[in-house]
N, C-alpha and C positions, 0 to 999 in steps of 0.2 A: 504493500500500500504506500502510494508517496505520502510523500508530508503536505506537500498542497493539500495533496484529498481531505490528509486528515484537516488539514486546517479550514478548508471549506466547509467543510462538514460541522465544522465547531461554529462556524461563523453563523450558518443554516439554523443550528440549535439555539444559539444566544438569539436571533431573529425572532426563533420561531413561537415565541407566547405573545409579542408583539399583536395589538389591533390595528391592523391598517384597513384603509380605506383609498378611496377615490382624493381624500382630502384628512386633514387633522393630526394631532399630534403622534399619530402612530406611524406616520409618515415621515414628518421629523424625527423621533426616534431613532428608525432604522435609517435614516442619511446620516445621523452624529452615529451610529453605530458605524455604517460601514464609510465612512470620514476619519476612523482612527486608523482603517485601513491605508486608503488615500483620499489626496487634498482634493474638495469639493468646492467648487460653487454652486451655493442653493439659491435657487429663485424662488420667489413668495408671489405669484400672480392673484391680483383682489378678486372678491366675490362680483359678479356683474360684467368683467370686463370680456369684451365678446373675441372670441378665438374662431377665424375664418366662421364656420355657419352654427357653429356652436356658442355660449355664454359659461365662464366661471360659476360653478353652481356655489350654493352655500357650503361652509365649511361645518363638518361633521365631527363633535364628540363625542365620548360616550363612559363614564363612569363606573356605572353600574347597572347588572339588568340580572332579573330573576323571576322565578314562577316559585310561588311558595303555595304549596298545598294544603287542605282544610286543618289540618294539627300544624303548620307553620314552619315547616320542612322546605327546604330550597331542593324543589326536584328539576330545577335548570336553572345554571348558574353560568352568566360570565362570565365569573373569575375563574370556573372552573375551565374556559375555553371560550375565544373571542367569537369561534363559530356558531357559538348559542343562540346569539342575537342577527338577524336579519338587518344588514350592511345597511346604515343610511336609516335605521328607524327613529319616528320622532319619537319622544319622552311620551311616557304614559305614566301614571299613576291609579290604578282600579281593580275591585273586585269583582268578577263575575263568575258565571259559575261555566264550567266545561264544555257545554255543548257552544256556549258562545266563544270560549277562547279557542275554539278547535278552528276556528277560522283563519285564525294568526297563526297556527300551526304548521311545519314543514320537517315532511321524515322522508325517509329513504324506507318505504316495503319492502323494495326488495335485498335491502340490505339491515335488516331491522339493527343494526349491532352499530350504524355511523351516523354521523351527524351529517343534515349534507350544508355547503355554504350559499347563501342565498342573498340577493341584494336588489335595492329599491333606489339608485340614485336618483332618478327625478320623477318619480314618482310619489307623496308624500305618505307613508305606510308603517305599520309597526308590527313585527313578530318578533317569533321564537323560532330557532333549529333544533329539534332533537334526534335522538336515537326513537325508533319507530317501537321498541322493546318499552321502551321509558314511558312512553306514550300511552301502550296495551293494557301497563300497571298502573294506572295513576287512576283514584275513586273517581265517582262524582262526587261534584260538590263546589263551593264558591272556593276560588283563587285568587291571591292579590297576585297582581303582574304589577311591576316597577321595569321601567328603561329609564333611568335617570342622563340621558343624552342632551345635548344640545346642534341644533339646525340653526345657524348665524351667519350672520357677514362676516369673511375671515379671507383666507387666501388657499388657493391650489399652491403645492408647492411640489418643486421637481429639482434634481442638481445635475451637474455638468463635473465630466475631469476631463482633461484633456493631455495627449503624449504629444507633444512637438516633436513634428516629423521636418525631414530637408524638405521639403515644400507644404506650402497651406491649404491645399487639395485636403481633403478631410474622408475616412472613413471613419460612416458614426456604428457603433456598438450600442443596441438599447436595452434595456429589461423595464420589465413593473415592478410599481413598487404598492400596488394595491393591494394583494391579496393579504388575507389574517393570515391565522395558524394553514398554511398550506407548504407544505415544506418544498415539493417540487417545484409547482406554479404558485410562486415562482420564485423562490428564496433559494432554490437551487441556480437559478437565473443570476439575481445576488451575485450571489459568491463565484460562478465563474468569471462573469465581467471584472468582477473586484481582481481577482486573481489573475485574470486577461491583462489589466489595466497594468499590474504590478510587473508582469513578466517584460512589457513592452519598454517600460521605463528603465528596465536593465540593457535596453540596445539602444539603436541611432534608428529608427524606424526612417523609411524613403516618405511614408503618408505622415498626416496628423491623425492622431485617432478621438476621435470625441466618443467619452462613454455619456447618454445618459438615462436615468432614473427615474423614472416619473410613472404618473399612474398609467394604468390602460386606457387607451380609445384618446381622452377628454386631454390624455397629457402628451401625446404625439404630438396632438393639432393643439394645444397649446404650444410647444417649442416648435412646431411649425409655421405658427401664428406668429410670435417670436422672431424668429431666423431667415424670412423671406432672403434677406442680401447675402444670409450666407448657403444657402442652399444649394445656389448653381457649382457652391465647391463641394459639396459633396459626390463624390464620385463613384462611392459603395457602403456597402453599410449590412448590417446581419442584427436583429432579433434575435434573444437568447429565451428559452422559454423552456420550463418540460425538461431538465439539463440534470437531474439526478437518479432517476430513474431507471430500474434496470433491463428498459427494452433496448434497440438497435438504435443507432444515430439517423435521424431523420431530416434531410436538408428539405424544404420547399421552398424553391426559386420564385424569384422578380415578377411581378406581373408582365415582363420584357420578355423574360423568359431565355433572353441569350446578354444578358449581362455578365461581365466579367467575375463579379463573386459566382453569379451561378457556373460558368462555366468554371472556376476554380475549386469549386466546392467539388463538383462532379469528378473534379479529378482527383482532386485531393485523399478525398472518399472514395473513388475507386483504384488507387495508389495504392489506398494505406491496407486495402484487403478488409478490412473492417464491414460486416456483416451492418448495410446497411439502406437505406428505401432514399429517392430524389422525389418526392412530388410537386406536381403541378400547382402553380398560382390558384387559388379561390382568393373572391375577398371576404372570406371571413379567414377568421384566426385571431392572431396579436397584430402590430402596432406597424407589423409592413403594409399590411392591406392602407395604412395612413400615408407612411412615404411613399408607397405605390401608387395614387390617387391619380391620375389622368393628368391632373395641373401639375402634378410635381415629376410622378413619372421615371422615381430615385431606382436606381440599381441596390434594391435590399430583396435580402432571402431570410430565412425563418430558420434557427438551426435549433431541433431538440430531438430527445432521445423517442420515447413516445409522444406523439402528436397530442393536442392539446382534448380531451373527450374520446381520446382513444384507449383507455385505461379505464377501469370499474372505478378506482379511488380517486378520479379523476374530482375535484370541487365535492373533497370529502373529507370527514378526521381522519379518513383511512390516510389520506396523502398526509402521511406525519411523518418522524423522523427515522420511522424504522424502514420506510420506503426507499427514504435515497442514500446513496451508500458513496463513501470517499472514493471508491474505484469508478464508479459511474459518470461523477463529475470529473475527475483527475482524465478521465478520458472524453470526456466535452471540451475539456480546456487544451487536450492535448493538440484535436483535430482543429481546434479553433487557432494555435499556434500554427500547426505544420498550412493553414489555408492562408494563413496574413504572410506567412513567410514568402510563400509562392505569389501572393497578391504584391505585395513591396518589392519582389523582386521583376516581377513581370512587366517590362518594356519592349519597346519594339528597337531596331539597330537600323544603322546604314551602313554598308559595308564600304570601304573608304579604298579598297582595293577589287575595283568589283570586276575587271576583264581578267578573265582564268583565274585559275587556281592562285594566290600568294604561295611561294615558298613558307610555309612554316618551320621546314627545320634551320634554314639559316634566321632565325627569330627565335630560335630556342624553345618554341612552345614544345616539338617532341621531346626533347631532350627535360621538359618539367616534368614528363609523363613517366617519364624511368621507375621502375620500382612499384607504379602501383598497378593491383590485382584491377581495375578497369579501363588500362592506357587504351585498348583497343576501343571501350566504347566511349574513352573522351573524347580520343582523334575523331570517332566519329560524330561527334555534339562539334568539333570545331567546325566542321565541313558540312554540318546542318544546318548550323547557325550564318556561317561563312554566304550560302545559298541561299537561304531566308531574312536576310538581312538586305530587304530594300525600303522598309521604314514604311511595311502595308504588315508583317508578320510581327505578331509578339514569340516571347521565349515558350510561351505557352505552348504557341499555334506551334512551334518548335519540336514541343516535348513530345504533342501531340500526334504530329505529323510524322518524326522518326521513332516512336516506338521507345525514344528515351526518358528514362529518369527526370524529374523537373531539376533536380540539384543538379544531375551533373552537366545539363543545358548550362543552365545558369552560371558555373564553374567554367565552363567557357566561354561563356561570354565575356566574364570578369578577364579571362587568360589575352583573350583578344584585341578586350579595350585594352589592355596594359600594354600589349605592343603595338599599337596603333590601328589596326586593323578595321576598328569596328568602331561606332559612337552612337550615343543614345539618342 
């Protein structure tokens, strides 16, 4: 097990009793939590202020919420778990008796043993989530319900980290930061970016990479509402969602469909031999179907292990800690590294010697080759690259087109700018 895993995995758990939301303090929390990670700018956008076709909705607390039964018994608690309470409920204070609260009610039949998690953002509405067992045993009789919450003017809020790369071209990295107690979606999400972020800031990356954090849907198109001017520089970008999990690594590409992460991903992931599924753009899911929008139009793909409702514990207590495991993410983050790698390295060349063949051995390139167990197939990335090199091919189309390794394309290329041969 690496020590990232395990450290993700710690990060996941310290998150995971957290109540977040679309908006409110639980949201702040989990930014100063993963801010000791790395340095954040958080944005505090007001109640009312309208983001492209949408408005800042009211900001959402919540204290305390319970069902206390006829002898005074707390048979759904809060504190016992943020999934109790139905996301976004206004404050109640009443007694009534069970055939009426069964209204506000929300179980899982067919999984009578989970709580499931449910939410009302603009809607104005108040429940409870239980276990459907919980539900089977409770008398008749009058119940006090309390949601000691508050629904006010306040601010959405979302943060920004960013890696300075050799140019201001940007690939953004997103996650949520809405969900409660949901350890995969998407606190598994969390933690690899966090750890994505950290890994990048150990190199000279060739992009900028902007990580950010915000809710689902409402916080897309608010930092897209936001960032109009800087948009045009984003030039890729990947959704992190579903990232702990122990099914197959799942990429779903660009509404483009032939953008450069997707086709990077596709390779990357069928490179790495990794038991894994490419599916096609829909606009539902997470927060690409928002930078994919027609006006914007961004080059982003969706990377998670199982797909978002393709799982039974899928927006359940079941999705808790025992689900996602340090191996599962430590290889989220793995393929998330070996695909930026490929992505940063990935230019197009012009060959600076383009009538026949250059002598490379009087330029000493064979003569670097000495010694190593793949001289035959660098020589032949020099001489692929050498051909491909009229500044219409990337290293990619390179890799692609001769049957070669991305690294060791790329290793020539570097051998050839060096002696003059080739220029980006």
């Amino acid at each position: 097990m690496s020590t990232a895993g395990e450290e993700m995995h710690a990060l996941v758990e310290r998150l995971y009793p957290l109540c977040r939301s679309i908006t409110g303090d639980g949201v702040r929390a989990t930014l100063d939590i993963v801010g000791e990670h790395i340095p954040l700018q958080v944005n505090e956008v007001p109640t009312g202020t309208q983001v492209l076709d949408w408005t800042v909705p009211q900001e959402w607390n919540i204290r305390d919420a319970y069902i206390a039964d006829p002898a005074g018994n707390r048979v759904v608690d809060f504190a016992a778990s943020s999934l109790h309470v139905l996301g976004y409920s206004v404050p109640v204070s009443a007694t009534m008796p069970l055939s009426e609260l069964r209204a506000h009610l929300h179980t899982l039949p067919d999984h009578p043993a989970w709580v499931p998690y449910r939410t009302s953002y603009y809607k104005p509405e108040w429940g409870f989530c239980l276990a459907q067992e919980t539900l089977d045993a409770l008398p008749e009789g009058d119940y006090e319900v309390c949601i000691d919450s508050t629904l006010a003017d306040g601010h959405l809020t979302y943060a920004e980290h960013v890696v300075p790369g050799q140019v201001t071209d940007e690939v953004i990295v997103s996650c949520h930061v809405c969900h409660p107690s949901l350890a995969n979606d998407n606190l598994a999400g969390i933690a690899v970016a966090t750890y994505l972020a950290r890994a990048l800031a150990q190199e000279t990356p060739y992009y900028t990479y902007r990580f950010i954090y915000a809710p689902g849907t409402i916080g897309a198109i608010t930092w897209l509402a936001r960032n109009a001017e800087r948009v045009e520089r984003v030039k890729h970008g990947l959704v992190l969602a579903c990232a702990g999990d122990p099914g197959q690594l799942t990429y779903k590409q660009s509404r483009r469909g032939d953008a450069e992460i997707d086709r990077v991903m596709r390779h990357v992931l069928a490179a790495s031999e990794r038991p894994h599924r490419v599916a096609e753009f829909t606009p539902y899911g997470y927060d690409e179907r928002q930078f994919c929008s027609p006006g914007f139009d961004l080059g982003v793909g969706s990377l998670s292990r199982t797909p978002y409702a393709g799982y039974p514990e899928y927006h359940t207590s079941a999705d808790n800690l025992d689900f996602v495991s340090p191996e599962a993410m430590a290889d989220t983050l793995a393929i998330c590294r070996e695909a930026f790698a490929v992505l940063d390295r990935n230019r197009q060349y012009v060959n600076l010697s383009p009538y026949g063949e250059p002598q490379l051995g009087r330029r000493g390139l064979y003569d670097s080759l000495g010694g190593r167990s793949d001289a035959k197939q660098a020589q032949m990335a020099m001489l692929w690259v050498l051909s491909l090199s009229e500044g219409e091919h990337s290293l990619l189309d390179v890799a692609e087109r001769s049957g070669l390794p991305f690294d060791t394309v790329a290793a020539a290329a570097d051998a050839l700018c060096g002696a003059g041969l080739i220029k980006a």
